[in-house]
Structures are given as C-alpha cells and as structure tokens.
N, C-alpha and C positions, 0 to 999 in steps of 0.2 A: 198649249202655249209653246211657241216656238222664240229662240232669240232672233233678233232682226238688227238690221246696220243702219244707220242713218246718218246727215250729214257732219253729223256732232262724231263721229267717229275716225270721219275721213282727216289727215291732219297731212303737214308737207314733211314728215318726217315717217309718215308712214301711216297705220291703224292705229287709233287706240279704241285697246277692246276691256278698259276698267270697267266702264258703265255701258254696257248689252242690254238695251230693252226687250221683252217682252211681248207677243201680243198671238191673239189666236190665227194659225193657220189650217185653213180643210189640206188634204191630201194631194187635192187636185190646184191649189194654189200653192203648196210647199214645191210641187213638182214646177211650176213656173217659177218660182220666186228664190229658189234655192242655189247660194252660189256654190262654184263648183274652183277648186285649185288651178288659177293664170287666169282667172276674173279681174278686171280691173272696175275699179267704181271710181266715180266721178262726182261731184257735188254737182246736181243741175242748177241750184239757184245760188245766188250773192248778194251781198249789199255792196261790195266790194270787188271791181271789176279785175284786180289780179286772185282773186280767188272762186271765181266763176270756174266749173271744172277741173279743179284741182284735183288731182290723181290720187288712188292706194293701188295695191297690190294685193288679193285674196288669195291664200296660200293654205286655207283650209285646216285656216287656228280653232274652229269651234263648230262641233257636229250639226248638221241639221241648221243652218244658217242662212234666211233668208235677206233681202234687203229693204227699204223704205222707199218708196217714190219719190223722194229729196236725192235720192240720187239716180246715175245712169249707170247700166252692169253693161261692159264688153266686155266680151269671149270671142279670142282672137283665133283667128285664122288664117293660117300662111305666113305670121309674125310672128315672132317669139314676145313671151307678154313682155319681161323686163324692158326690152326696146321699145315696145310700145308706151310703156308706164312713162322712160325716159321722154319720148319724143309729144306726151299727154302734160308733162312736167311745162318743157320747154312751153307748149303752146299756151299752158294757164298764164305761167310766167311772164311772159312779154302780152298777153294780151289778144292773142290770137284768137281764143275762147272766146272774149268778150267784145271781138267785133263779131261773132255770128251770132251773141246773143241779142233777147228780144226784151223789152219792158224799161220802164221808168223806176228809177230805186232798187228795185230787186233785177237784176239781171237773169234773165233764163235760159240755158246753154240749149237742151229739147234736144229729144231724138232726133228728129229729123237734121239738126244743123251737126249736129256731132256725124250724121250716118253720111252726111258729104263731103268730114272734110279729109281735103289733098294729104296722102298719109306718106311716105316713103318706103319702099319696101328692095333695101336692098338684097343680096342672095344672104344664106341664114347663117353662113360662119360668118360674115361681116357683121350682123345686126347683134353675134352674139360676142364677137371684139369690140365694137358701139359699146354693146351694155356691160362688158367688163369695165370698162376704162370710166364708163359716166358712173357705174357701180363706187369704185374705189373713189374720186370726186365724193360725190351723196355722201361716204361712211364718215369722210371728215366733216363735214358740213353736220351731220346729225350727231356724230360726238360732242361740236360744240352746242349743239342745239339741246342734246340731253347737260351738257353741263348746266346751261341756263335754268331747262326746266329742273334742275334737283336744289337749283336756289328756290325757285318758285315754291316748291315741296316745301323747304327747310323756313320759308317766309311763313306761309298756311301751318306749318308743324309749332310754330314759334306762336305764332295765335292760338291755339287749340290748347300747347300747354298753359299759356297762360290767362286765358280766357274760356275756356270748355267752347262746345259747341253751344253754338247761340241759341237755336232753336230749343234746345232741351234746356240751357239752361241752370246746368248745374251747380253753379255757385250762386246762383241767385239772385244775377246783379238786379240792380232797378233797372228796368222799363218801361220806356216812354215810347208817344207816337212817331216818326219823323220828321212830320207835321213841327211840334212843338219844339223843334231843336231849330227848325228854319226860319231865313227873313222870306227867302219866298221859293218856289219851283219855277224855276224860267226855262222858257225854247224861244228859239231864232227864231229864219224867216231861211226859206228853200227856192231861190229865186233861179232861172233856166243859168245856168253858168257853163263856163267853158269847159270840155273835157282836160282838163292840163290840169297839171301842180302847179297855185300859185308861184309867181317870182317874185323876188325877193320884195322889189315895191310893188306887186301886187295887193289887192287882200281875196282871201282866201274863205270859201267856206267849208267846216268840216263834212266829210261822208262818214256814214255811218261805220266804218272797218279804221276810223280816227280812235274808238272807243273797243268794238267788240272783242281786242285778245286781252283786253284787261289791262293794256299799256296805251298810254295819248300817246297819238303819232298822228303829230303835224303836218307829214309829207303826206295823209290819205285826205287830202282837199280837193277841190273846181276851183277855179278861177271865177271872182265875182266879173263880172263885164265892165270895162273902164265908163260903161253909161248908166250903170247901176250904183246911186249912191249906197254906200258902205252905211247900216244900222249898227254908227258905234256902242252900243247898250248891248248891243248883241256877239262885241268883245271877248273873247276868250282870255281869262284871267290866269297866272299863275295864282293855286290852292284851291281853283275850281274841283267838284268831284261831277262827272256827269257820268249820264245815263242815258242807253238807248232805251227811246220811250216806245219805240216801234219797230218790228224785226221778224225773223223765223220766230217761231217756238223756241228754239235752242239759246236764239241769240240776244233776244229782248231781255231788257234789264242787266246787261252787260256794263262794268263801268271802268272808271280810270280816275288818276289825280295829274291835274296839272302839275306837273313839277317845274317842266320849262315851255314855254313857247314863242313862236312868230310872231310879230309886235300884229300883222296886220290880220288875225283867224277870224273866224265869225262862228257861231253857233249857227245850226240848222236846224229848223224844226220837229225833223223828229229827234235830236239829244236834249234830254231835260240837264240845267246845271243848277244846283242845289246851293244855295247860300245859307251858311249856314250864321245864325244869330249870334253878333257879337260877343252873348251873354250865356249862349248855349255851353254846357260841360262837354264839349266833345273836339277833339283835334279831328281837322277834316281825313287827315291818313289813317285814322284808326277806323274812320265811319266805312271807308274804300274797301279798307281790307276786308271792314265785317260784313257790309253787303254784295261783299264779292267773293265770300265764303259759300261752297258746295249747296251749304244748308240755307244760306239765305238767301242765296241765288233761286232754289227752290220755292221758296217761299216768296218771292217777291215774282216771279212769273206766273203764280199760281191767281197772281191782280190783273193777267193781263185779260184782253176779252178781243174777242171776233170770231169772227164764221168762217174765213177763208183759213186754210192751214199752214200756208204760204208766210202769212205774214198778223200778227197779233200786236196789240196794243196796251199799254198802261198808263191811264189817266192820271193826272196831277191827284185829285182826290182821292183817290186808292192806295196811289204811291204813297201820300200823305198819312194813312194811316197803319202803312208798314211799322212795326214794331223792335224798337233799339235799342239793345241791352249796353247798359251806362255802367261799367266800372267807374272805377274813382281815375281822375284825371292824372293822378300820379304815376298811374300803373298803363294808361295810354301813354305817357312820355315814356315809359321806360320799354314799352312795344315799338317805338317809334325812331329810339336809340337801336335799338336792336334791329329792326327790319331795316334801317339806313345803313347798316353796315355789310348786311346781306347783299343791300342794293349795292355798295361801290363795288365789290364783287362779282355781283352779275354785271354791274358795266363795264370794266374790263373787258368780258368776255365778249360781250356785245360789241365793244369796238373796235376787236378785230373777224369779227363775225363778215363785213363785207369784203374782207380780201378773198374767203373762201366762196361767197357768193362770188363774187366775179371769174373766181377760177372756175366755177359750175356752170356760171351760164358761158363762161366764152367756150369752153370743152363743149358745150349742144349746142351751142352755134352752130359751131363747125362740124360738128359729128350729122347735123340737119342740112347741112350744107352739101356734104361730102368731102368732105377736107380735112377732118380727125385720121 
C-alpha cells in the first residue's frame, strides 16, 4: 500500500496533503508512478472550465508517493518548475486549458493537448526573477486565502463542538430520512447555452463549479439563448440548498445555501435543490453545514453509482434516504447565530480578496508577455 495524489489534493493555493489515499502499487508501477521533487501535477478533468488544469508543485512532502490518473505529472526540463507552475497557473486561470480541452460537462485537458502547448522559455536567471516576483504576489494572495480557509475550520469546529460528529452520532440526536424532512428533490433542465456569464438581463444557467467549493457562486453560469424560453419553476431561490447530483468521485454531493442571488439563475440538471417542508424541524443552514460535513460528505457519496470513474451519479431515491440527525431546533438557531458571525468575517476578507487577484493576474500577464 503505497499513498497516491489525486485531484481532491490538487487546490490554487497549493497541495493539500490532509487526506492521502491509499492503494496497492507493484514495484514496477511505483517506478512509473512515483513523483519525484519540481513535479508539477495538473488536474486533467473539470466540471468547471477555470479549473481545468489547475497547477501544484511536488516538493517531495511524502516518501514513496505516487499519483492518480485524474491528474497530469510534468517533469520539466530546461525550465525551472516554479516558472513553469506560474506560467500552468496563468494558463488555468484565463482559460487557456480549457480551449485545448475536449468533452461535454467534464472538460479533459489529456496529455496530448497539455504536451503542445506554446510554452515560453526564457534564459534561467530571467524565468528565476519571473518566479520570484509572481512568488511574493501568490504569498499574499494565499495568506488571504488561508485566512478564509481558518474561518472555514472555525465554522466545521463550531458544528462538531456542538453537535458531535453525525455519523457516530454521539449525543444521540433523533434521526430521520431526508426524504421526510422534504416537499420535494428538484433538477433543472441543461439546454446547449452560450459559453459566457450571463448579463445582467440575461438568464443564466448554473454549471456545476456554482455548487462544488461549498459556496453558491452565481458568476459560474452559461448564458440561456435569447431563443430558449426561460423554465421559471427552474428559478434559483434565495434559502435554496443544492446538490451536485453528478460529478467526479470527489466532487458529487458537494452542496451550498443560497444566501443571495441573480433574479434571472436557472437550475441545471445535474444540481438537485432540496425544498425543504414548511413543517419540517430543520433550518435549511444547518442541514448545508451538516451534509457538507467530512463525515456526511462520506456518506452521502458512498449513494452515488456508475461505472465510469470520471464521473458518478446519485439518484433522488438514494439521496432521499440519506439519514439526518435532528437536534432541537433551538440549538440550530443558536449554530446559526454563531456561524453568521463567522460569515460577516469571512466576507470582509473576501471582499478585498479581488484587488490581490488582479494584482496576480496583471503581474503574469506581463511576466507571459515579457514586459514584467
């Protein structure tokens, strides 16, 4: 049993190497399979065409470490990796990746389109001033990014101590199906749309990367076609909770709470939105958090089903008898006060978060250009 990296590892702020799966490798496979220190990995697949290819950097955190087919390994030569990681960044970022990629809904970056593309290769003290300057850029951009992620922490830390972990169970709440908490499980309709982010009087249908970082973001849509009537029932609600019903392995059953959005969104067919019954004991922010906890993330993939490894499914009636541990609704309002507070917090942080994105992509603009 050797550890292995997959695309659940790969993240824009770098590795995360918390959760390292497992799996048997012979000798004569660890010797192919095994990354080596200025490796770069790349996510081959997406649902989400700016994260098609999105870059890390292997620096040889963990002995004996091979990778998973969800991703692409370079091992560069003639380049220095940082410059390369940078100039792998830039190209996820704007999209570059995801015109070489191939497929409908999942995007596929494939050796072959990654081993053509136009690469820059200035002489090596220049590509190593390059990647100081986009270096110091990224350290600010990922301090604000880990501030976020230690609200994230302290949200998940704030449910645990006060509700244990769900699956075990510890305090014993009642449990019901999620079936019986619901008016129904709805999905959309995925009609050919424009590659663009709806405009303003637009309407817009959600993609699946609206849902999978665990935050609704309205700006990950297509453009309905001005000759496609709009399926208002298929409205994006604020207090909605939805669900990707179809995805990777990693990524299915990913969810979010509407808290605000665009008058004009649409559901798509593959995010289920869960209504939840007038009369049901559950605030829909608590149900978000609890099935977008570690453990019942777990658990709730473990409904999904298919044969391809690409891409897996979980059916309304599966989902339906996912099981929901019901505090008293008193103690949901007072998680609910509590995590609201965390949130004003994290937005702060968030909304100064695009000034240092702009300062990073215009610094590889120009650094790709030659003009840093």
């Amino acid at each position: 049993m050797r550890p292995y990296l997959r695309a659940a590892n790969v993240s824009w702020d770098g590795l995360r190497l918390a959760d390292v799966k497992t799996m048997n490798f012979t000798a004569a496979e660890l010797d192919t399979y095994r990354l080596e220190p200025g490796d770069l990995l790349l996510n081959e697949a997406s649902g989400s065409r700016s994260e098609v290819g999105k870059p890390a950097l292997w620096q040889g955190e963990i002995g004996d470490c091979a990778f998973q087919n969800t991703l692409l390994r370079v091992r560069p030569r003639k380049v220095l990796s940082r410059f390369l990681l940078h100039y792998f960044r830039h190209m996820a970022s704007t999209g570059g990746f995801a015109e070489r990629s191939r497929g409908v809904g999942i995007h596929h970056l494939g050796r072959d389109a990654l081993a053509s593309l136009p690469t820059p290769l200035p002489p090596s003290g220049e590509q190593r001033r390059i990647a100081d300057v986009l270096d110091r850029a990224e350290e600010l951009r990922s301090k604000r990014l880990r501030s976020t992620t230690l609200l994230d922490d302290l949200a998940r830390s704030i449910f645990l101590d006060m509700f244990g972990d769900p699956v075990v169970n510890p305090r014993r709440w009642h449990r019901v199906d999620l079936g019986d908490l619901l008016a129904t499980i709805e999905s959309g309709q995925s009609p050919v749309c424009l590659d663009r982010p709806a405009g303003p009087d637009e309407w817009g249908v959600l993609k699946l990367s609206a849902v999978t970082s665990g935050a609704y973001r309205a700006d990950e849509n297509k453009t309905l076609p001005a000759s496609v009537v709009p399926r208002t029932e298929h409205q994006v609600r604020v207090g909605d909770v939805l669900i990707t019903r179809k995805n990777t392995p990693e990524l299915v059953g990913a969810s979010a709470l509407v808290e605000s959005t665009p008058p004009r969104m649409l559901l798509p067919d593959l995010i289920f939105r869960l209504r939840i019954d007038k009369e049901a004991p559950v605030l829909s922010a608590y149900l978000q958090r609890l099935i977008s906890t570690p453990m019942k993330r777990r658990q709730m993939q473990q409904l999904s089903g298919g044969s391809a490894a690409s891409m897996v499914n979980i059916s309304k009636g599966r989902l339906a008898g996912l099981p929901i541990e019901l505090p008293p609704l008193s103690l949901q309002q007072e998680f609910v006060r509590r995590l609201n507070r965390a949130t004003e917090q994290q937005n702060m942080l968030v909304a100064r978060t695009p000034q240092l994105d702009m300062l990073a992509a215009g610094l590889q603009h120009r650094a790709f250009q030659g003009k840093l």
